[in-house]
C-alpha positions as CSV (number, residue, x, y, z in Angstrom):
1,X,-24.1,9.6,21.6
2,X,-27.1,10.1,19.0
3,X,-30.4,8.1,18.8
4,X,-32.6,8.1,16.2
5,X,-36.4,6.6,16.5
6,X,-37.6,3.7,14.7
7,X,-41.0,4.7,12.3
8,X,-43.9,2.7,12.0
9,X,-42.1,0.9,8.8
10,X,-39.0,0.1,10.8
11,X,-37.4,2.9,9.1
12,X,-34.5,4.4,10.6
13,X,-33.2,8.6,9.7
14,X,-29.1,8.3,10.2
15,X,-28.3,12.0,11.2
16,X,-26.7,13.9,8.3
17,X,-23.2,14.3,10.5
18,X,-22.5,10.3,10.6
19,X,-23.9,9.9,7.0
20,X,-21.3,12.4,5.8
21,X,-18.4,11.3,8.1
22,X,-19.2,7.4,7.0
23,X,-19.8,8.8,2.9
24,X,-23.5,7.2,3.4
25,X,-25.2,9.1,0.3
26,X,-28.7,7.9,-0.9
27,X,-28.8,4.5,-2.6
28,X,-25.7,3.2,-0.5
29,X,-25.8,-0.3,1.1
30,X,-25.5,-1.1,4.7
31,X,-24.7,-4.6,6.7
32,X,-26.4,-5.0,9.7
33,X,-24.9,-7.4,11.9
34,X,-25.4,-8.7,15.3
35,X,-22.9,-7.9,17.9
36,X,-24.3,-9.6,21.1
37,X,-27.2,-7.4,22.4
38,X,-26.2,-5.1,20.2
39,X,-27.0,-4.3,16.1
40,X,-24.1,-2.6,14.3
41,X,-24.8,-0.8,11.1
42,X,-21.5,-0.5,8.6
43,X,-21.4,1.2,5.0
44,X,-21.3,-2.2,2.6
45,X,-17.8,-2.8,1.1
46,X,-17.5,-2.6,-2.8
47,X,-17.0,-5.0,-4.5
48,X,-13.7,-4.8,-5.7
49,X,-14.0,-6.7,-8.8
50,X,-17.2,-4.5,-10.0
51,X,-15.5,-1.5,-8.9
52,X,-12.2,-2.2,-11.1
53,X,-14.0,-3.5,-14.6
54,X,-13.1,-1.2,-17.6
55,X,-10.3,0.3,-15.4
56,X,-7.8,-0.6,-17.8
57,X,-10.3,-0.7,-21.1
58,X,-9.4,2.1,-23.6
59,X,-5.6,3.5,-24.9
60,X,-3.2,1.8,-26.5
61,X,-2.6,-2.2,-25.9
62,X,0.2,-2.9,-23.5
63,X,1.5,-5.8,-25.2
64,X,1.1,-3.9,-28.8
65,X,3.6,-1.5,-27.0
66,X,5.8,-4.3,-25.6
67,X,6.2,-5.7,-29.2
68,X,7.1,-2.6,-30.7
69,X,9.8,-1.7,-27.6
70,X,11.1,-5.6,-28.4
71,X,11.3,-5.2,-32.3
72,X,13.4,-1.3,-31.5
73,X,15.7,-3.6,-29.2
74,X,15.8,-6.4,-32.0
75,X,16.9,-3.8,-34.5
76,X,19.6,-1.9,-32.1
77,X,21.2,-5.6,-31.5
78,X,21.3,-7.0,-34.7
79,X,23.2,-3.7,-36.0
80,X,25.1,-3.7,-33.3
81,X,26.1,-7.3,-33.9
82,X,26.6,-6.7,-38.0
83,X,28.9,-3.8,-37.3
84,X,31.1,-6.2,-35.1
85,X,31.8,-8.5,-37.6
């Protein structure tokens, strides 16, 4: 079990072993919640949304790729079709 003492400003040092093993570097956010008699401290969950913006920004358009696939196929079919006849 490991303690820590409260300062004089309700400040709390979180030893440097459950900091690393719970990846609490400076700057991250904790939830403090009520668990009966009992305060439980949990790293804050990113949000998701804010973590994936610009994940997909950048390189070439999908649907710009799509189309191009699409017209390739279009061609292949209609001479495909033309040397049927």
């Amino acid at each position: 079990m490991v303690t820590a003492t409260v300062s004089a400003k309700g400040w709390i040092v979180i030893p440097a072993k459950e900091r690393r093993d719970f990846g609490i570097a400076p700057g991250t956010q904790v939830v403090i919640r009520r668990d009966g008699d009992a305060l439980r401290l949990t790293p804050a969950t990113p949000d998701p949304i804010a973590k994936a913006y610009g994940l997909l920004s950048g390189g070439k358009s999908l649907s710009a790729s799509l189309l191009t696939e699409r017209e390739k196929e279009m061609k292949c079919e209609e001479a495909r079709l033309l040397a049927w006849r």
